[in-house]
Structure formats: C-alpha cells, structure tokens
FITI-627978 format. One record per residue (C-alpha): residue in one letter; z, x, y. Coordinates in steps of 0.5 Angstrom, whole numbers, padded with zeros to 4 digits, always signed. Example, Ala and Ser with C-alpha at 12.3 -4.5 7.8 and 13.67 -1.06 7.14 Angstrom:
2
A+0016+0025-0009
S+0014+0027-0002
This chain:
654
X+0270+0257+0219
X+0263+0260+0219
X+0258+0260+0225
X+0252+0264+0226
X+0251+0267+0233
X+0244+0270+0230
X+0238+0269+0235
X+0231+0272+0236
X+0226+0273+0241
X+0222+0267+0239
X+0226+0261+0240
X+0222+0256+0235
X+0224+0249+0240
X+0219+0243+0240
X+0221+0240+0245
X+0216+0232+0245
X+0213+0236+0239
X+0219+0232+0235
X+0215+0230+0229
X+0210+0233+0223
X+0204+0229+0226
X+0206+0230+0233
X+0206+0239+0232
X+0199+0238+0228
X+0196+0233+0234
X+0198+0240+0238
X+0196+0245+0233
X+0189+0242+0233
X+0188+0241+0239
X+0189+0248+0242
X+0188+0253+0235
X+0184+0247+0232
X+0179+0253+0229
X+0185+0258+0227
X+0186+0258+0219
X+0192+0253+0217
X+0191+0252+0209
X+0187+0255+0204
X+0186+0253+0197
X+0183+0256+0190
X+0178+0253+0186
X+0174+0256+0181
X+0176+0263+0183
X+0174+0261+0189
X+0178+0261+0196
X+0177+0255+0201
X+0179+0255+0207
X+0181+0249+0212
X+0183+0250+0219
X+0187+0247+0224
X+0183+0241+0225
X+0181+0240+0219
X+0188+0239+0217
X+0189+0234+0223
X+0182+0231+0221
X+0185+0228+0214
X+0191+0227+0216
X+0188+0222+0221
X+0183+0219+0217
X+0188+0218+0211
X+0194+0215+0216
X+0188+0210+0219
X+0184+0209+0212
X+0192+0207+0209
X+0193+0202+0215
X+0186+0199+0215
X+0188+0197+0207
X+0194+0194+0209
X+0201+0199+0209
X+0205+0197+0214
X+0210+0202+0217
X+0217+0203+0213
X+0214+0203+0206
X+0213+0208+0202
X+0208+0213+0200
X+0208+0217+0193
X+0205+0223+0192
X+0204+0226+0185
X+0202+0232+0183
X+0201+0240+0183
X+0201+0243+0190
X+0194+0243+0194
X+0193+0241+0200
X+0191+0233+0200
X+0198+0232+0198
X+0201+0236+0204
X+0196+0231+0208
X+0199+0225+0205
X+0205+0227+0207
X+0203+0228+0215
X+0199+0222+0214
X+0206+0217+0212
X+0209+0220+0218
X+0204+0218+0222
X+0203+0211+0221
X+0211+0210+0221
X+0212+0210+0212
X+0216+0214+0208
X+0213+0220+0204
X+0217+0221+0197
X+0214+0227+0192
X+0215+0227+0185
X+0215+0233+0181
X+0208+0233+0177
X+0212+0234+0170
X+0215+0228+0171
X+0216+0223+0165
X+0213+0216+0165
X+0220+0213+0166
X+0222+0218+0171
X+0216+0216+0175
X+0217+0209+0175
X+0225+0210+0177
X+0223+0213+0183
X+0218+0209+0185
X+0220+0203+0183
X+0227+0205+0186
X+0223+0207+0193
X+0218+0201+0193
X+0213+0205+0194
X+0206+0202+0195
X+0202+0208+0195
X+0201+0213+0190
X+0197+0220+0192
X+0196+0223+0185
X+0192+0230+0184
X+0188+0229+0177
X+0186+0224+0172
X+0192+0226+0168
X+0197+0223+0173
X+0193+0217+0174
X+0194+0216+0167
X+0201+0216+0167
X+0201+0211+0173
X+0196+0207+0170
X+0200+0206+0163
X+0206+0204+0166
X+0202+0198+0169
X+0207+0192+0170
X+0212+0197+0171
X+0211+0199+0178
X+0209+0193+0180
X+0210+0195+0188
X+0204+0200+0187
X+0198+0197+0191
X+0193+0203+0191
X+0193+0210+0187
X+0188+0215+0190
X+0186+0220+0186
X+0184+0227+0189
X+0180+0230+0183
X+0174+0226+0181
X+0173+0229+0174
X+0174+0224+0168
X+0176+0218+0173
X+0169+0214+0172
X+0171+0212+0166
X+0177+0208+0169
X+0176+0201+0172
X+0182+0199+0175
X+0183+0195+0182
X+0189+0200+0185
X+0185+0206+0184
X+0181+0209+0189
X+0179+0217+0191
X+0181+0220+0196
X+0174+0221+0199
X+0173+0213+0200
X+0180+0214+0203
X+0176+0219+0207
X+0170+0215+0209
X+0175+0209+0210
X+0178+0212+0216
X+0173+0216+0220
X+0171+0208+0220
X+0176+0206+0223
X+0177+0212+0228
X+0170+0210+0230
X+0171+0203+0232
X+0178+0205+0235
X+0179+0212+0237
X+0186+0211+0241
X+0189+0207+0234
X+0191+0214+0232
X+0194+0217+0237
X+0198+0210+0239
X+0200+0211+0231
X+0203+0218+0233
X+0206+0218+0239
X+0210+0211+0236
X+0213+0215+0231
X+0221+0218+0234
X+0224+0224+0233
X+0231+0219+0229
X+0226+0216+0224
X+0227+0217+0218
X+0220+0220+0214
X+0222+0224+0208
X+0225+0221+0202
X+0227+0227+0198
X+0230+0227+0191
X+0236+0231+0189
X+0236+0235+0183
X+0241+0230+0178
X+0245+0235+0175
X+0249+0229+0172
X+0246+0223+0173
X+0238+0220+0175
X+0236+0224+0181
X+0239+0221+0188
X+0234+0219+0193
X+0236+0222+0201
X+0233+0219+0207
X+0231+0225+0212
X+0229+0224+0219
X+0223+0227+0221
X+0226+0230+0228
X+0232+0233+0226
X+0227+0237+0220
X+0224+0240+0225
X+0230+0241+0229
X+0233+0245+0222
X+0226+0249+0221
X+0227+0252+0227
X+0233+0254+0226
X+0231+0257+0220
X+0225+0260+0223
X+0231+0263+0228
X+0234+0266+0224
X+0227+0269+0220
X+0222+0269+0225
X+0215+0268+0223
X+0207+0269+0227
X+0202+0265+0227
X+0197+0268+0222
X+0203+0270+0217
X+0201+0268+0209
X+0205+0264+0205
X+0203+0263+0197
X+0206+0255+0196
X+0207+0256+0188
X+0214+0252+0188
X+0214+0244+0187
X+0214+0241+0194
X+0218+0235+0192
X+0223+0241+0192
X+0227+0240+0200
X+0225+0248+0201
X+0218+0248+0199
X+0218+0242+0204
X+0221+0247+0209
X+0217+0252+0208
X+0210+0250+0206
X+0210+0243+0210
X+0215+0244+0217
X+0215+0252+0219
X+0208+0252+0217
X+0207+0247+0223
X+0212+0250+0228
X+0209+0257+0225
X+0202+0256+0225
X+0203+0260+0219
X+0197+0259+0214
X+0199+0257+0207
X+0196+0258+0201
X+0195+0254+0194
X+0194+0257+0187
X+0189+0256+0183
X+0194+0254+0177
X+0202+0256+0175
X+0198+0261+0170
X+0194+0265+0176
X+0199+0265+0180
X+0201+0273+0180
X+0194+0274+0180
X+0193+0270+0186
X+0199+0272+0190
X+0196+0279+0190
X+0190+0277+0192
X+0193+0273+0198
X+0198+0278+0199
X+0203+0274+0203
X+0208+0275+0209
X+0213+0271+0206
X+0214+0268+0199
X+0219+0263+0197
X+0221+0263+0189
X+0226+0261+0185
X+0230+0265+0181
X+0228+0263+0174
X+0221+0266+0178
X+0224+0273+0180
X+0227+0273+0173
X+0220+0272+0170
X+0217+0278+0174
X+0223+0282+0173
X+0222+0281+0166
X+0214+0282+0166
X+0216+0288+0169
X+0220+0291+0165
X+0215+0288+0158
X+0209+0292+0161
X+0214+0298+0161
X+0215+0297+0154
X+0207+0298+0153
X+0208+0305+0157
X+0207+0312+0154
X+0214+0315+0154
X+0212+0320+0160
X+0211+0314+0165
X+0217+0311+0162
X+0221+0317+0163
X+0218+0317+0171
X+0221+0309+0171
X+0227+0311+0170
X+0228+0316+0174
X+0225+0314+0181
X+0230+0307+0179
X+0236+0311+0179
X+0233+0314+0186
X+0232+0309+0189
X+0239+0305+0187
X+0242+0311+0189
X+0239+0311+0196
X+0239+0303+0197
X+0248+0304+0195
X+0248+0308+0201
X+0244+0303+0206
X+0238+0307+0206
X+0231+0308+0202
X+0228+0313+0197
X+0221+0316+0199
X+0220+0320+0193
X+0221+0313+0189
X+0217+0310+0194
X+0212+0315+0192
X+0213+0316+0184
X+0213+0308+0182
X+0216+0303+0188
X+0209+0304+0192
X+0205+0302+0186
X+0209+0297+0184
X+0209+0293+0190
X+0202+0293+0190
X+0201+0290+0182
X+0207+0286+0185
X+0203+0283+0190
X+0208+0284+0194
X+0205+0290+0199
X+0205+0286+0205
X+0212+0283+0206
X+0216+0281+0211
X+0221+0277+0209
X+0222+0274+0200
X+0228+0269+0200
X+0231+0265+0193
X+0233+0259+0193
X+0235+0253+0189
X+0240+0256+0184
X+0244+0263+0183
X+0242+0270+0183
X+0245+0275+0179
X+0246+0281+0183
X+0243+0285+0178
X+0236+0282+0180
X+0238+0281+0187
X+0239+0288+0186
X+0233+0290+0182
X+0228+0287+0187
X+0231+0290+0193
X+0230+0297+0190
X+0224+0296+0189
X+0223+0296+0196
X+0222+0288+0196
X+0226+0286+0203
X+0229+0279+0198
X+0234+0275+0202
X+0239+0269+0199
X+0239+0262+0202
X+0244+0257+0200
X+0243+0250+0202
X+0243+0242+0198
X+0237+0237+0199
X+0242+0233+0204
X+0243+0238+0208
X+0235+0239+0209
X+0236+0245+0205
X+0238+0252+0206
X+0243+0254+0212
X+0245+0260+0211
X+0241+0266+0210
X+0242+0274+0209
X+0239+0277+0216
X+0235+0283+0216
X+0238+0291+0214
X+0244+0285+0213
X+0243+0283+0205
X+0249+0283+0201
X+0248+0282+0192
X+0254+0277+0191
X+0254+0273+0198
X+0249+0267+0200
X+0248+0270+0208
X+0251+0268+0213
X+0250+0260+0217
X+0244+0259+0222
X+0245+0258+0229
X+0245+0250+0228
X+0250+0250+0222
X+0257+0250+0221
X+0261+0252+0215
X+0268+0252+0213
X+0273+0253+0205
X+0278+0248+0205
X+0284+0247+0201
X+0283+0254+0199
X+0287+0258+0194
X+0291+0264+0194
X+0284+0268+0193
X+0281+0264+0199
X+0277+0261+0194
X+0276+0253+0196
X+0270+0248+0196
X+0264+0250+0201
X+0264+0244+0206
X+0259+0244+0212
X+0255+0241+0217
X+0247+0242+0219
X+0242+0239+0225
X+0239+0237+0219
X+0244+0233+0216
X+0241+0227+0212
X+0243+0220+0214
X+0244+0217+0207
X+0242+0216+0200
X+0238+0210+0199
X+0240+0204+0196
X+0247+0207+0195
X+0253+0207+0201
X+0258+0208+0196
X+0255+0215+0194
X+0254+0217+0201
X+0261+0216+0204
X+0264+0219+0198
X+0260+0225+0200
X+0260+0225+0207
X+0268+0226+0211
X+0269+0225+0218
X+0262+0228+0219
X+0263+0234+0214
X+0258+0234+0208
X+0263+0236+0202
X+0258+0241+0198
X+0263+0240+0191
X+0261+0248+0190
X+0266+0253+0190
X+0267+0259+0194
X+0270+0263+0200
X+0268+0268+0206
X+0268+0276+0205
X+0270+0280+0212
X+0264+0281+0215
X+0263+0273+0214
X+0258+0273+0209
X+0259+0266+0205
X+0260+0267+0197
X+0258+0261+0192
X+0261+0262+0185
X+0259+0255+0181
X+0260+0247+0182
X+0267+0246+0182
X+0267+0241+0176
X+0263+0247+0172
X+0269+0252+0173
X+0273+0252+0167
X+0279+0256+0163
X+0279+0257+0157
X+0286+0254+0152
X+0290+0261+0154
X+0288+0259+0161
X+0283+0264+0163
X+0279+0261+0169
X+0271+0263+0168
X+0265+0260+0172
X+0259+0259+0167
X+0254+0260+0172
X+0256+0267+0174
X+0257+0269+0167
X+0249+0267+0166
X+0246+0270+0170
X+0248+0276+0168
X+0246+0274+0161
X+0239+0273+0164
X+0238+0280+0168
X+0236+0282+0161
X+0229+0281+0159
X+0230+0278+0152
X+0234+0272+0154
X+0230+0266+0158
X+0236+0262+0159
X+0244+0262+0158
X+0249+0256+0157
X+0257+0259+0157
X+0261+0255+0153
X+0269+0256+0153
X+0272+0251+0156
X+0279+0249+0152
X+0277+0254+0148
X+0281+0260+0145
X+0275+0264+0147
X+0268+0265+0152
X+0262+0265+0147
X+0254+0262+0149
X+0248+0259+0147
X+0242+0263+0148
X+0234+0262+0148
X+0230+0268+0148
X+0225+0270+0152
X+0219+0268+0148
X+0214+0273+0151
X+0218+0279+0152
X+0221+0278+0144
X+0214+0277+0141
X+0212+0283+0144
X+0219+0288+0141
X+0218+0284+0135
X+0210+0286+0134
X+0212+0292+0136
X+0217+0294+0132
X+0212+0291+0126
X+0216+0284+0124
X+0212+0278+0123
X+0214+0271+0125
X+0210+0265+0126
X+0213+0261+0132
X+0220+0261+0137
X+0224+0258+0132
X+0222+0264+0127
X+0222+0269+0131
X+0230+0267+0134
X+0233+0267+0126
X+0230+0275+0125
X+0236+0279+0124
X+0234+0285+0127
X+0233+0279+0134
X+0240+0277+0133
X+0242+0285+0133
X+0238+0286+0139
X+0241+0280+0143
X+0247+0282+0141
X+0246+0290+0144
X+0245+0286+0150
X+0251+0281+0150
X+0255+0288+0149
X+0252+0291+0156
X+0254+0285+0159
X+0261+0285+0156
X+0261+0292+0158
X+0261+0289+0166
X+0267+0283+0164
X+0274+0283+0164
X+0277+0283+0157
X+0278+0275+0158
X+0272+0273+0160
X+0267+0278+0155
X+0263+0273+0149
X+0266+0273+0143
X+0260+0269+0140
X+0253+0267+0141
X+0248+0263+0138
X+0240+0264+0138
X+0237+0256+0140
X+0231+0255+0135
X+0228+0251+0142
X+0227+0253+0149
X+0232+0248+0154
X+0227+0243+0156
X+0227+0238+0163
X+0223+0234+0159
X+0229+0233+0154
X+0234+0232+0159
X+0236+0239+0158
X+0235+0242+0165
X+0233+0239+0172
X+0227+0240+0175
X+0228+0245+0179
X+0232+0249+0172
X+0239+0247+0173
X+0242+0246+0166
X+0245+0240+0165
X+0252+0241+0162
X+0253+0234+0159
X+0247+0233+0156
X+0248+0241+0153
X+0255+0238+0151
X+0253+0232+0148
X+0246+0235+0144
X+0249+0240+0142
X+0256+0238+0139
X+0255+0241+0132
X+0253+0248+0134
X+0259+0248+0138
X+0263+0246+0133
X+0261+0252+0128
X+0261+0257+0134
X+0269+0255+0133
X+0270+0253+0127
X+0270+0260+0125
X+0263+0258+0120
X+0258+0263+0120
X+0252+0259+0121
X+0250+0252+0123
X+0244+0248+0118
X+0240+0245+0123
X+0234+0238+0121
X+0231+0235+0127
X+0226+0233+0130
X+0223+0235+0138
X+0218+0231+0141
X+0213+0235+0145
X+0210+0233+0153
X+0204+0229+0149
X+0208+0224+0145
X+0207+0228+0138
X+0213+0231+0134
X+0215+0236+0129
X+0221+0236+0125
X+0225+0244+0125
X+0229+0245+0119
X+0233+0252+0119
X+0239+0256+0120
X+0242+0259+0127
X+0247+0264+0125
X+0253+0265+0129
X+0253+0273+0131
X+0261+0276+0133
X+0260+0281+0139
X+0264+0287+0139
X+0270+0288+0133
X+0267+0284+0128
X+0274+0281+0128
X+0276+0279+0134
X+0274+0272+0135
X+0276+0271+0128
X+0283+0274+0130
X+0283+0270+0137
X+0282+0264+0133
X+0288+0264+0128
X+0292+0266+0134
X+0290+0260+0138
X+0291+0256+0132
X+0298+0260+0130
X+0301+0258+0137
X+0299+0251+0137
C-alpha cells in the first residue's frame, strides 16, 4: 500500500467555503478587484476580475431561475474554453443544477447521447457553429429548453424559440437581483457540500462515454489535496487550452483556480496557442501528452531548418544536459548554450510546476522536457476518482513511474504476480458516488469501497507508483511473450515522424504496427529532401518515407528485448480520428474499433503479403466525402527475413 505523508506550509482546507460558488462569494467579497481570468479576442487580452467572475455567475444562476430551471436538472455546456463557460459551470452549482460539459468536436449523435442521457434542460454553447448542431438535432433533444449562445456574430439569422444570448441571460438576471437581493445569496448558501454538482463523462475507450456523479464538496476537498501536494499562489497564471469537459481541466481551471485565486487564461484559438502561451508566460501548465509531443516535435522540426552549426550546439548542449540531469543536477553551460532560449520560445520561461495527464508518457519525453529545464511531473488519475491522485514531487521526478499518492488518497497492487505486478485499486477523498442511470457499472467497479482502476502496475522501493497499460490491452503473442501495447507506443511517438502507433501482436507469431505519420514533420523532411507529394495519403505511400519510418522503428527496436522488437509496420493512408471512432476524445486509441476497422490491413501484416490494396471512402468533419484508392506496403524492420522465418516457424509448430 501507498499513502503519501507529503505536506507543505499552505494547507489549502476550506472550511464552510465547501462548494464552487460559496469560494467565488468569498473571492469576490474580499479580493473582488484582483485579476481571476483573462480572455484573448482579436489579438487582444481582456481582463475580468474577481467580482466580475462572481457577477456573471450571479446574474446567470438567477437569470436560469427566473426562466424556470429548477434545482437537480442539468446545465450543458458546449464549446471551446472561455470564460462563459466556467460561469455556466458556477452558475449550475449555485442554483443546485448539475453541470455536464461536452467536448466542443463532438458529433451530433454524441451530443444528443449526453444530453438526452443527462435530461439537460440548458444548453450554454460557445458560437453559431454549436448552435447549429444543436438546432439540427430538433426533436432529438427534446428536454432542452434554452440554448444560450455566447457569440452573436451569425446568430440574427436564426428564429428559434430556445434560443437565447448570453447578454439577455445577463439583463435578465441583474433584474432579478435588483428586485430580490438576497435570492442569490439564499441560493448558494442552500448548496451542501454532499450534493452532487458535476456530471463529468468518462473517455469510453470500449463503449459510449459513462457519465460520473461528483459531489461538489469533496471536489474541493481533492483539490486541495492536490494543491498540498503542488502549492499554487494567488496571482500564479495558468494557460487553459485542454478540453474542460476533461476532469482534470475541471481540476485546474475551475476548482484550484477558486481555492488558489490563481488567475486563468483562455487562448485565442488552439492554432495561437504557443504563441499565447508565450505571451502569458504561465506559472503552471497542464497538457496532454500528445501536446508534449507536438512541441517535442516542433522543436526538433525547427532544427531541421537550422545551419549545421546550430544543430551541432543542439546536440552538444542535449548531451550535457542529459548528462547532468542522470546525476540529479542541472548544466549551466546548456542552460547558457541552448536551454535558456529554448525555454523562453517555448514559453515556458516562468514555470513553477508542468504536469501531464490524461494518458501515458514515454520516458524519452519526459526525459526531454526535463532536460530542458521544464520542472514536468506525471499525474495519474480516472474521472472517477475526481482526477489525478498521485504525483511526481519537486527534485523527486521519476520518468517510468506516475509519482506518488496525495495526502488524501490511498493506493494498493493486488492479486500480484511474481514481479509484483497487479491491478492499481485505490481510494480518494474525492471519489465519485455513481454512474448515472447505471448501478450495475458502479457496483462492479467499486468493491467494499476500493475503486478498481482495471490498470496494471506495481510500486518501485522508493514507493513511486508505476502504470504499465489497461490490464485487458496487455497481451502475449502466440510464442507466449507477454508485451503492453502502450509502452511500445510511446516510444514509437518520441520520434518526430510518427504522430500516432497502434501495436498489433496479440496471438501473433510476432509484434508489428500501424503507423500514422506526423504530417508536418514529414512534409517539411520531404520538401527538403526534394520529393513532391499532393496530400497524407501520397505522402505516406513514398518509398523513401517508408525507408525513413523504418530508421525509426529500428532505433526503437534497438531499446527492446529480442521478443518484443516490430517485425512489420504499415504506414495508414489516414491519420486516426475521434470523430470516426478511432480515438476517445482526450487521444485514446480505441483498440476494438482499430481490430474491426482495419482487419484487412492486419490480415496482410501476417499473411506474409507485400502489400495491402485499399478502396474506401472517409467521411470528413463537414459532412463531405472522398474516396481513397491506393496501396499501403507492408515494410519488414531489420533482417529482411526475420518475419518471414517467424511465421513459417509458427506455422511448422502448429
């Protein structure tokens, strides 16, 4: 058993202050003029203070209530992250309603899903582009009685009677107030720290996404746990650019930004994000690890453009600064040469803490950024479980493990093996309480008060926690090797030229995988390297790609035991997509679609074929389609003949 002793001199308890709109009444009353959020619009930052925060969160909760939503239903929120919606969020909490966000690059079938499954009666959307795929599911969400739109610009042309913008919302409820001052305050201080506030949706990795009932006072209690366990200050800046219906995005932007009063900020667009970031230069980021990646890769593509000189200075000042960091200490001379730059393009200049969460890191990244000088810690954590419970503390990182447990959480490895390895079960203040409308679901995962997590892992000496895949996802091969998918994976996407990597093996004679290119890393080699190409799907069928790719398998392979080495990849002519079912929403392969989808392509992988002919037809976010009529080779890593001779050896033996 694990159970982190670790404290700090801020101790983050509440005390009465046991919901979200009780800490903003208090934030407001006594700071009301500090900084809580600040928005970027046409180039331009605007700031909102603590009042203004507690202001619109007032006038939408009593705005809602004059319209006649009643406490226990649901408030929707759909859309890119800006403020409005973390005051819609607030706002449901203090009139008693649940809140339920939805990814904004949701499909109109997974909208309808969660608010019909939730009965949602409001829906807040960000733009004209929301409102539309709410208004064209019509009679398919039939409890929605009002969508309030935050963006005017296209909404004139609309004439429906559900609709409604967020300043009428706004006149409305400075009405009410006007006529009724205390009703407000009646509403907040109603709320209990036992209610259940937060509808927050699982990632579904194997089915439609669950929806978790969190109690708004124990999400407090988790976050100041957290916040024990990586202390904040008021004034700290924290860039939100991950989805907020993702638990941990609820986590940082929502709650410990109340318990911190650490001012969040809200990019312009996912495309100005870096750009932003750098402008902010945050005290605290949070992003996922496919974000890491991204930059990892921007960073090594920018490199690429460099004069050989510069290059050579990059390598040099990597090398120092692994060097130092594999004796616990920091380069000053690659802080001078490189890491000090790098940091300050990055952004990154001003960190205090960086963390990743949402899915597995491979060490080589973890690796990178700490080199780097970037102070990243590893979370681990389920929705259910209110998010992350174990973290990597300060001077204390360690590139395999998750970290250790928060002061509030309790872990244990049961039914272990003869490694120590078993399924990761655990327990949180922050724990949910159910899963809507589904007891069944709930029972099976919860056991005499332990939630069982379905991840394998075991504890290291100094008691760090290691996660090494889903215990159903680990898999052995038909010579009985046992592998984890997820680990292999991520060691794949270290490499720049591969955005994403499934592992195929199980059964098999043999490991192998489907590969997606990173599109703008590839490009930019291609271009360079003078070959001409039209699209992805062109560019992923040029031979000198594949010779490429499979230079990066090799170095892979080079870091693996003998029977756990790719023998065969294929290059997909198509980047794995959320909206085709592919991945969850916060970039979770989905392995049973990728098995079913792509049965063909695995069949050649082992049939010993040389290719695989491919006619289909994507269908794209818009609605329009293309048809894709092409080849996918199948490349051999390594001895030309040593999937070959696999095989037939497999083969002989059955």
């Amino acid at each position: 058993m694990s159970r982190s002793n670790h404290t700090s001199a801020a101790a983050f308890e509440m005390g009465t202050l046991d919901t979200f709109p009780k800490i903003l009444r208090h934030n407001a009353a006594n700071w009301g003029k500090d900084i809580a959020m600040r928005e970027k619009e046409f180039g331009i930052w605007s700031e909102f203070s603590w009042q203004d925060y507690h202001n619109r969160v007032k006038w939408m909760a009593l705005a809602f209530n004059h319209l006649g939503i009643s406490a226990k239903a649901t408030v929707a929120l759909l859309g890119d992250n800006r403020p409005e919606w973390v005051w819609g969020e607030v706002a449901a909490h203090a009139m008693g309603c649940f809140s339920l966000g939805i990814y904004q690059d949701s499909l109109h079938e997974e909208v309808a899903y969660l608010l019909n499954r939730s009965n949602a009666q409001v829906v807040v959307a960000e733009d004209e582009e929301q409102c539309d795929k709410l208004l064209e599911l019509g009679e398919q969400i039939p409890a929605v009685k009002y969508i309030v739109y935050c963006d005017p610009r296209g909404m004139r042309k609309y004439d429906d009677k559900r609709l409604i913008s967020i300043e009428d919302i706004y006149r409305i409820g400075q009405e009410v107030d006007n006529q009724t001052p205390r009703l407000y305050d009646n509403l907040v201080d109603a709320g209990k720290a036992d209610d259940i506030a937060i509808y927050c949706t699982t990632s579904g990795t194997t089915s439609k996404p669950k929806i978790v009932l969190l109690q708004g006072g124990k999400f407090v209690e988790h976050c100041c746990s957290y916040l024990r366990a990586d202390p904040r200050a008021p004034g700290d800046n924290y860039v939100s650019v991950l989805p907020l219906p993702w638990i941990m995005e609820q986590v940082y932007a929502v709650g410990q930004s109340l318990i911190a009063r650490q001012i969040v900020n809200f990019v312009e667009e996912q495309e100005t994000m870096m750009a932003d970031l750098r402008e902010i230069g945050p005290s605290f980021v949070l992003l996922a690890p496919r974000v890491w990646e991204g930059i990892l890769a921007d960073v090594k593509a920018r490199m690429m453009d460099s004069t050989p000189l510069k290059q050579k200075l990059f390598d040099f000042a990597m090398a120092r600064a692994e060097q130092r960091l594999a004796q616990g200490k920091r380069s000053t001379l690659a802080d001078i040469i490189l890491m000090k730059a790098l940091r300050d393009r990055l952004g990154f200049s001003f960190l205090k803490s960086a963390a990743t969460g949402g899915a597995a890191m491979g060490p080589d990244t973890f690796k990178f950024f700490q080199s780097i000088g970037v102070p990243l810690r590893q979370l681990y954590g389920q929705t259910e479980m209110c998010g992350a419970y174990t973290i990597h503390h300060e001077d204390d990182a360690d590139y395999d493990s998750v970290g250790v447990a928060f002061d509030t959480a309790e872990l244990q490895v049961i039914n272990s093996d003869s490694e120590g390895v078993g399924e990761v079960i655990a327990k949180t203040v922050g724990m949910f309480c159910g899963y809507l409308g589904d007891q069944a679901a709930y029972d099976e995962d919860v056991q005499e008060g332990w939630m069982h997590t379905g991840d394998a892992g075991y504890f290291k000496p100094n008691g760090h926690l290691v996660v090494i895949d889903r215990i159903k996802d680990l898999a052995k091969t038909s010579n009985g090797i046992q592998y984890s998918p997820q680990y292999i994976e991520n060691k794949l996407k270290f490499s720049s030229f591969i955005g994403e990597a499934v592992i195929l093996g199980k059964d098999k004679p043999y490991l192998s995988a489907i590969l997606c290119i990173r599109f703008s890393i590839v490009s930019k080699w291609a271009e360079q390297q003078g070959l001409a190409f039209t699209n992805y799907t062109n560019l992923s069928t040029l031979p000198e790609v594949y010779e490429q790719l499979t230079k990066e398998v090799e170095v892979v392979n080079s870091s693996l035991p003998d029977a756990q080495k790719i023998n065969k990849f294929i290059l997909l002519y198509k980047e794995l997509d959320a909206d085709d079912g592919e991945l969850t929403r916060t970039r979770k392969v989905r392995r049973g679609v990728i098995a079913d989808k792509y049965g063909e392509i695995i069949d050649s992988i082992y049939n010993d074929d040389d290719h695989v002919d491919i006619d289909t037809v994507i269908t794209f976010q818009d609605g329009t389609k293309s048809r894709i009529k092409t080849q996918l080779q199948v490349a051999t890593v390594g001895s030309p003949d040593l999937a070959a001779n696999v095989s037939v050896e497999q083969r002989r033996a059955s």
